[in-house]
N, C-alpha and C positions, 0 to 999 in steps of 0.2 A: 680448526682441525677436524672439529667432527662433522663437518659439511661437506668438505673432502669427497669423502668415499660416496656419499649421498648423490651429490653430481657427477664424478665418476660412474654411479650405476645407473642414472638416467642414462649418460650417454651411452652405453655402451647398449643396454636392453631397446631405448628408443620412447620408452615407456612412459609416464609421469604416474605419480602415487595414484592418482586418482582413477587413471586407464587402467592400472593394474587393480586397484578395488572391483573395476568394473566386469574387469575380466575374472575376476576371482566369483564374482558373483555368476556370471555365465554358466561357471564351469558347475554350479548348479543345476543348470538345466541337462548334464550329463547325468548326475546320479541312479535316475530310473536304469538308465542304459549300461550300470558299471561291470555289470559283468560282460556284456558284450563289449565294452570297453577293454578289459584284461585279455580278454579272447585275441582280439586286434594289437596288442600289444605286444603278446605270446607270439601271434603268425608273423609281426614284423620281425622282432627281435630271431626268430627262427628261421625267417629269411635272407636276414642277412648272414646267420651263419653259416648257412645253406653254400654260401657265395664261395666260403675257404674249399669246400669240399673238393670241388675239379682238380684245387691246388694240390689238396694228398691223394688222391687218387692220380693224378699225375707220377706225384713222385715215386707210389706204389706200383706203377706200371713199369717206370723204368727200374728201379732198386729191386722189384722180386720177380713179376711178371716175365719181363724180357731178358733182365740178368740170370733167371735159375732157370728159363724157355717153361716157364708153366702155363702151357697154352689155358688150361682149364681157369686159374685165374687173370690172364689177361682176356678173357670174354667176360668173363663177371666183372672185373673193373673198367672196362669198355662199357660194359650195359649198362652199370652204376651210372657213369660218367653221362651218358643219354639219358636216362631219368632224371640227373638230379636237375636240370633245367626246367622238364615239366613239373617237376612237384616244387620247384620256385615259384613258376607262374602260377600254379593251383594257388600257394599259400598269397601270393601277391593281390588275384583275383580276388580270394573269396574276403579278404582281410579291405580292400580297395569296396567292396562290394556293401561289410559290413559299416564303414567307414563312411560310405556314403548312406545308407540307413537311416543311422544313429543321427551325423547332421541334418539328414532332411528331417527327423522326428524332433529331435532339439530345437531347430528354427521354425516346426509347425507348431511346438508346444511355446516358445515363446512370444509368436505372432500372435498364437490365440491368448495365451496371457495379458497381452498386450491389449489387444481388440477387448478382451472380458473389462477390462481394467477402462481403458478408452470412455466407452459406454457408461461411463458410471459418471464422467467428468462432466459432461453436460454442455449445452449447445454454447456455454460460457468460455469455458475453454477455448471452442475453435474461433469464436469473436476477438481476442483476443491476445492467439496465437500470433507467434512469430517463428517461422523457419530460419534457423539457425544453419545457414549454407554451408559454412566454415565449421562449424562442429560433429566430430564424427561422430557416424550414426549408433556406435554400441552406446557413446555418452548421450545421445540424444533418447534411443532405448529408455534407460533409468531415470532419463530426467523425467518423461514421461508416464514412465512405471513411478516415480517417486509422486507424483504429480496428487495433492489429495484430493481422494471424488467426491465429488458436490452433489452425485445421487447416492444415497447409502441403501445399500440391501440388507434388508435384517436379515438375521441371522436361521428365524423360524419363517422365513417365504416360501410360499408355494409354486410348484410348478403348475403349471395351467395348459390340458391338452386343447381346449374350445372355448369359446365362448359363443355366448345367448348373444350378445349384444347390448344389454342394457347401459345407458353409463347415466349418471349423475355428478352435478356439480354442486356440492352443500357450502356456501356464505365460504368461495373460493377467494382468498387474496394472493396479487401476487406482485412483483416489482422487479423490475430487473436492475441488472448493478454491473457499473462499470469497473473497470482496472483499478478506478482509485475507491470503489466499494461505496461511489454516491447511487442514492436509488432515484429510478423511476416507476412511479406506480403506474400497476395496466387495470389491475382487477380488488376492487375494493366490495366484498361480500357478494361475490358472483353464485348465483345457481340459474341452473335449469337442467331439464333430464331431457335424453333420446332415448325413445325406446326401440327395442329391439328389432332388426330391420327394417328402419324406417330411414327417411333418407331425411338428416337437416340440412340445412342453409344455413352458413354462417353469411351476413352481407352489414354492410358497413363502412366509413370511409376507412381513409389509411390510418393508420392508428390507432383503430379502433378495441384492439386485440383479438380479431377473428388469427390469424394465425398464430397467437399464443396458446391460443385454444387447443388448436393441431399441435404445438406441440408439449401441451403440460400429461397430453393421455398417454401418450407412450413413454413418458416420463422421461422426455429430453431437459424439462428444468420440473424440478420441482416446487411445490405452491409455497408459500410464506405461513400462511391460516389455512384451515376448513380444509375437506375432503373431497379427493375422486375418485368414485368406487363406479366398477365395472361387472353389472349381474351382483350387485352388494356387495362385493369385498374392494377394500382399499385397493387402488392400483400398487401402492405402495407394500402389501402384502404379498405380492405376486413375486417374482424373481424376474429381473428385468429382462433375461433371455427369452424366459416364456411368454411374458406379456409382449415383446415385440413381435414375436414371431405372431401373432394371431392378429396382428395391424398391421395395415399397408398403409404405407402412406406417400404420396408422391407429390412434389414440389414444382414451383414454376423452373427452380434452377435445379435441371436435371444433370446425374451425376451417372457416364457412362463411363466402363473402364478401357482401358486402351488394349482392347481384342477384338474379336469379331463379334458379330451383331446375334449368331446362335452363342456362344459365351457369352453374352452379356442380358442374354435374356435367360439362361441356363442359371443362371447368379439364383433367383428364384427358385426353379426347380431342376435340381441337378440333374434328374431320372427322365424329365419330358422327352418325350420320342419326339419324331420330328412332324408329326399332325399335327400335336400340341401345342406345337412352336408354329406352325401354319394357322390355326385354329384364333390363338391368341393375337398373333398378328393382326391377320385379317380383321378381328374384333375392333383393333386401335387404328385402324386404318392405313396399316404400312406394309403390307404384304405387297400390294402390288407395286411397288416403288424396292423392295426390295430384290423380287424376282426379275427387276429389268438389268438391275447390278450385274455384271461380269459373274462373280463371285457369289450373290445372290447372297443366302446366310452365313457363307463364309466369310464376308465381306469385311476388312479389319476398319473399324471406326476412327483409330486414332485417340490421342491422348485426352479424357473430357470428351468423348465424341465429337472433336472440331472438323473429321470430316461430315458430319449431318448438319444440317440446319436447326434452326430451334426446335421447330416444329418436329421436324424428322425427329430429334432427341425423345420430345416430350411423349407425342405416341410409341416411341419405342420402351418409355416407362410405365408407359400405359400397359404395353400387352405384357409388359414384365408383371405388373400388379396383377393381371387378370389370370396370368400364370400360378404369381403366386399363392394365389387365391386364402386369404388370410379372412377371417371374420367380420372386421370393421377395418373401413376404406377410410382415408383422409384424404381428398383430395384440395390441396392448398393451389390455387391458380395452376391447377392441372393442365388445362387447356387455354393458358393466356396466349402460346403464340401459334395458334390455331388462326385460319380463317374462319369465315363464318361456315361454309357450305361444308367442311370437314369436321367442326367443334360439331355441329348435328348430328352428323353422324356416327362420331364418337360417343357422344351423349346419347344415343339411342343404342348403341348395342351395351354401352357402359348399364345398362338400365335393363336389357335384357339379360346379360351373364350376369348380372351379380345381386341378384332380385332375392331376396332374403335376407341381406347384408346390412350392418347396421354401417349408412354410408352420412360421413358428415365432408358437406360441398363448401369451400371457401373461394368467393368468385367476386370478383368487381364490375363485370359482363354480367347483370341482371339476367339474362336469356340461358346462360348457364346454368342456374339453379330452378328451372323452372320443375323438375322433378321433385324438388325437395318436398315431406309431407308439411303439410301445418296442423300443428299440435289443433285437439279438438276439433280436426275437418271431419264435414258432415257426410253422413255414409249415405250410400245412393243404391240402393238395394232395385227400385223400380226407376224404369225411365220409360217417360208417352214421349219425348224425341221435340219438343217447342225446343226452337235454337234461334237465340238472337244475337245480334252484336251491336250495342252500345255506341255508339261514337268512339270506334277504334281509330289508334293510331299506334304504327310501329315503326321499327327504322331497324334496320342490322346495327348500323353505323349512325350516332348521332346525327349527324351532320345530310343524312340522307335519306329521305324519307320515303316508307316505303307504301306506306297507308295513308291515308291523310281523312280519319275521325268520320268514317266510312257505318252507315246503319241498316240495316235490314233483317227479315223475321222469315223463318221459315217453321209453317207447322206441321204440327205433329203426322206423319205422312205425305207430308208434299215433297216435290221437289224443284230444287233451286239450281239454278245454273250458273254458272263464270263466267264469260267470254270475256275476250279484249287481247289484245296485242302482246307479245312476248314482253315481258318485265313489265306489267302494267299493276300486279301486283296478287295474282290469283292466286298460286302455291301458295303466297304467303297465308292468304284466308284458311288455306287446305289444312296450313301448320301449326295454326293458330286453333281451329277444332280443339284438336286433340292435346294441345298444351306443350306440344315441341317447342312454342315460345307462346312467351306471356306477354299484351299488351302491353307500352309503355302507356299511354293513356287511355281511357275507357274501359268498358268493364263485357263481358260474352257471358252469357245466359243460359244454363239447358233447365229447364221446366220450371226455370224462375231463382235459382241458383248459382249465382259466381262462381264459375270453374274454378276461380282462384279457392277457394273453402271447400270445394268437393276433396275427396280419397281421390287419388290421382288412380290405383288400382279400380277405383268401383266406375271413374269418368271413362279411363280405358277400356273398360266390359262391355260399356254400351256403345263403342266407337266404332266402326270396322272401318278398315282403310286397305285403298285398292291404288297403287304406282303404277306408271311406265314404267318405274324399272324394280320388276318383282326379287325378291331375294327368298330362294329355298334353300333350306339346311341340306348339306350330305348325311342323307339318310334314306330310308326307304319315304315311297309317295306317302303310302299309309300315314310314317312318322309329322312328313309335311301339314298335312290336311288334319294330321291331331294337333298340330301348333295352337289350331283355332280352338279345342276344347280336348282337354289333358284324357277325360275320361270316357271319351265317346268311344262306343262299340261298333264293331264292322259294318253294322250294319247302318247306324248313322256317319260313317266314312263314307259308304258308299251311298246312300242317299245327296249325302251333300254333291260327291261327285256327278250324280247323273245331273243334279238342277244344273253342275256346272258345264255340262257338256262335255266331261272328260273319262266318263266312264267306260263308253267303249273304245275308245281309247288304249285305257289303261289296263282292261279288260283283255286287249288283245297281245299282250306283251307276256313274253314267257313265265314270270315271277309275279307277274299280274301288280296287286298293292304291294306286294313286297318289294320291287323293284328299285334298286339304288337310283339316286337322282343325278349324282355329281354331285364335283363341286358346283356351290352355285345352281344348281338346276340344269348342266351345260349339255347332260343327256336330253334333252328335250327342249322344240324350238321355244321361240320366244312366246307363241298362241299358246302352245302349251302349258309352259309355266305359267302363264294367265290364267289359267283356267285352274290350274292346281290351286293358284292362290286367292282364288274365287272360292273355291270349294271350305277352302280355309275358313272363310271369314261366311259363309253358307253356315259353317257347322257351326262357327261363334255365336250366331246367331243378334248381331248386335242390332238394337233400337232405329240408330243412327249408322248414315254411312259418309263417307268421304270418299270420291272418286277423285282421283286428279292423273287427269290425263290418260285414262286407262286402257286406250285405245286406239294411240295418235302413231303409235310408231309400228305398227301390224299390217298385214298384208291382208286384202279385201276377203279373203274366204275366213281368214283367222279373225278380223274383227267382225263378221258374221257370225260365227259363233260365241262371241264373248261378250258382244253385243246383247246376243238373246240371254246370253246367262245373266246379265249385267240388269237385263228388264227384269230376271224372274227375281234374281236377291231384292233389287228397289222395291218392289210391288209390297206396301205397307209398312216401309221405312222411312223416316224422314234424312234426304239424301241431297249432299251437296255435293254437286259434280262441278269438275273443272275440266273443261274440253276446248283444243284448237280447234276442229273440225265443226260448224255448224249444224252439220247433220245431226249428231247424235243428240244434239239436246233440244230439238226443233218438239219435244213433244212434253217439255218442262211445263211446271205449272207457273212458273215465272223466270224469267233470265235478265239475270244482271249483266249492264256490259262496264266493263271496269278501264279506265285511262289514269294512267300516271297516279293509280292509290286511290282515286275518285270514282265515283257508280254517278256515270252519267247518263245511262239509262234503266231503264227497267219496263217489264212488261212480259207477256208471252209472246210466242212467233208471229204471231200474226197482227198484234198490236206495234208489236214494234218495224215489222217488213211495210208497216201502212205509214211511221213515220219518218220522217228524214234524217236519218240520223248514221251513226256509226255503225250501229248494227246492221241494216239494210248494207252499206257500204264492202260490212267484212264477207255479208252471205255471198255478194253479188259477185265478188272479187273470187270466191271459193268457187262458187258455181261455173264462171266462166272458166279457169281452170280447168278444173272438172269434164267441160265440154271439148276445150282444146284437146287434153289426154283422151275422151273418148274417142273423139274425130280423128 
């Protein structure tokens, strides 16, 4: 008998005890709001009373109005009769108006409750997750608000506006634990410290716990033993809102949301205008793949961004990170589905924006972490410019080799030349200088020192480097040509530009140095930004140079003048040029000629035009050329 009514009031409501606990708890998230709740309540309830009125005013019209002819009140109950419609809408509007307030402030305070709450369960939870399709979502809500957090926040944690970047690992254990709570050990009394922006290298096979690593710092699991402290203090004393926010960290499985591609990089920084979102782009390498879009950054990605490619994805989290710009970077298989010619380029401007940053690299591509510092590398204050290479060999791609254990010495002031046929392997020498990739076997030299053990900042200072395809900042010329040295005065600006040949030039121009460049340098041809980015690396002043290809794609007046600039920076540098053209290096103090990753010759111009060989073949082949277009 007493179950009776119990089932009777399920059916009738629709409800179960449990929906209705749930909803009893909801109605918690109204409390802030209760007085605007009564307000809403008041203007319904008013409104519908509102509804009878036409009905007495009616009957007032015919009973006194038109029965007793009193004109004076049949206008006033006429006029009534017109109002009381708008001051129903009024009440409907504003009550509709509050109504919808209250719920969007309800459902934003519960979401973020949610999300606070979420963050605390740990990267265990989502392993182990199950979506429960058939369960509706207010119960799925509290199962997950009921859910206990596996990261705990004390109670006396600190907010944290910055960080130095320091971190430390002290005799860190950890293990992780499946659904039935058996463990696996990853970390059995782990230490080492990063100091403060400095870039490490996590490498290692699979398993090794490089990505445990990424993620014990922002405290997606926490350690079993021993401490992680960040600039000294426990990560664990921090409040886990503020210590994420000051780490970035981006994964191989990138997670976009299903909006357009400015939302989803706005995610970052809600306030970025839209340079900023041009700026960071361009840095990850997606700007121009974006601008060809219909839609361009309005462009909607779709659910997981499954309309991008992997690739597309990852650099699009890329320039979300360099938006974000948070303190220390985690970059876990960042750039796994990158190419090689694209991963470089990412990895070079990744190394220019974020130069400060205490950045830890986790890559299974050895070429990817070639920036990372090593602890104890030796500072390189002076450089006389001896550069040797060891018995290189490298490969993009295992399986293809791009060097093949290639030796030669270039001292201190001379210069050395490239030559050989397209892909024969010369860029790569060019890339290899300056540490854009690290040998896979053999070892490169500057004054008797492993590039690998130098400060990768101190090997940089002494390098200068000159592309076909120059890249200048939007900004003024001025700003460009201080790239090469932060604190140079006008007057060694302008010095460096006369050696470069661009001073009357730039002299002649309204704004003079001041003068905006474009984007990309687009005010100015292609000689020109040549020579700006000459001037650059003039005022850097480096030991060592790298030419590669500096001249191959200019028109005969513009490589005359870039040419002569090109002789005055060489003059007392030790300087490796890579050039198509034979001409321009016809006056080396020695020229390599490179096949298939091999140095099958060597010699100067004249040694080698007397022997039989490849060289003679490529000049003779240029020259007639040459004679054809002049005839």
């Amino acid at each position: 008998m007493g179950k009776r009514p119990q089932r009777r009031f399920k059916s009738i409501i629709g409800f179960s005890q449990e929906e209705i606990a749930h909803i009893a708890r909801a109605f918690a998230y109204l409390k802030p709001y209760k007085t605007i709740a009564v307000i809403i309540g008041l203007l319904t309830v008013a409104a519908s009373l509102v509804e009878l009125i036409p009905v007495y005013i009616q009957k007032q019209i015919i009973d006194q109005a038109i029965y007793h002819k009193n004109v004076k009140l049949l206008i006033a109950l006429s006029g009534t009769a017109i109002l009381v419609p708008v001051v129903q809408m009024v009440m409907e509007a504003v009550s509709g108006y509050l109504n919808t307030q209250v719920s969007l402030r309800m459902s934003q305070n519960a979401r973020q409750n949610l999300i606070d709450h979420i963050q605390k369960l740990g990267f265990s939870f989502y392993v182990y997750l199950k979506i429960k399709e058939q369960v509706p979502y207010l119960s799925r809500f509290f199962e997950y608000l009921d859910t206990e957090p596996e990261i705990k926040e004390k109670i006396s944690a600190k907010a944290v506006d910055s960080f130095q970047g320091d971190i430390r690992f002290d005799s860190v254990g950890f293990s992780y634990r499946n659904a039935e709570n058996n463990s696996t050990q990853v970390f059995d009394n782990l230490s080492l410290s990063i100091k403060a922006g400095s870039t490490a290298a996590l490498v290692g096979s699979s398993g090794a716990g490089k990505s445990t690593i990424a993620k014990l710092i922002p405290r997606f699991y926490d350690v079993d033993c021993g401490t992680i402290s960040i600039d000294g203090t426990d990560v664990r004393d921090y409040t886990l809102k503020s210590l994420r926010r000051r780490i970035g960290t981006v994964f191989q499985d990138t997670y976009l949301f299903n909006a357009t591609i400015r939302e989803n990089l706005l995610v970052a920084k809600d306030s970025a205008s839209d340079e900023e979102l041009e700026e960071a782009a361009k840095a990850a390498q997606i700007y121009d793949f974006i601008k060809q879009l219909p839609d361009g950054f309005d462009t909607l990605v779709g659910e997981r961004g499954i309309k991008l490619s992997g690739g597309q994805r990852q650099r699009m989290a890329i320039a979300r990170i360099l938006l974000y710009d948070p303190d220390i970077l985690i970059f876990d298989e960042a750039t796994a589905s990158l190419d090689s010619e694209t991963e470089i380029a990412v990895t070079r401007a990744m190394y220019e924006r974020l130069m400060g940053k205490t950045r830890i690299i986790i890559a299974h591509r050895l070429s990817t972490v070639i920036n990372a510092n090593i602890q104890d590398a030796v500072e390189m204050k002076e450089c006389y410019g001896e550069l040797q290479f060891r018995n290189v060999k490298f490969s993009y791609n295992a399986d293809i080799p791009v060097l093949e254990k290639i030796s030669f010495d270039i001292k201190s002031g001379h210069i050395v030349a490239l030559v050989g046929l397209s892909g024969s392997g010369k860029s790569t020498v060019a890339d290899l200088t300056p540490r854009f990739y690290d040998p896979d076997e053999g070892e490169i030299l500057l004054d008797g020192h492993n590039l690998r053990t130098l400060k990768l900042h101190d090997l940089r200072t002494h390098i200068g480097f000159v592309t076909q395809d120059t890249f200048l900042f939007n900004g003024t010329v001025a700003d460009n040509i201080r790239y090469g040295k932060a604190d140079a005065t006008p007057e060694e600006v302008i010095n460096a530009a006369k050696a470069a040949y661009i001073h009357d030039l730039i002299n002649s121009l309204p704004d003079k140095y001041d003068t905006e460049v474009g984007e990309r340098g687009t005010r100015f041809s292609g000689g020109q930004q040549q020579r700006i980015a000459i001037a650059r690396v003039i005022l850097m002043n480096p030991k060592v140079l790298v030419l590669d290809e500096a001249t191959s794609a200019l028109d005969v007046e513009s490589e005359k003048y870039i040419q002569m600039a090109l002789d005055k920076l060489m003059k007392g540098r030790t300087s490796l040029v890579i050039a198509h053209r034979l001409s321009t290096v016809m006056h080396a103090d020695e020229i390599l000629v490179l096949d298939s990753g091999c140095i099958v010759q060597c010699g100067t111009h004249d040694e080698l035009m007397h022997a039989d060989g490849p060289y003679k073949r490529i000049y003779l082949s240029q020259f007639e050329k040459y004679s054809e277009k002049k005839n």
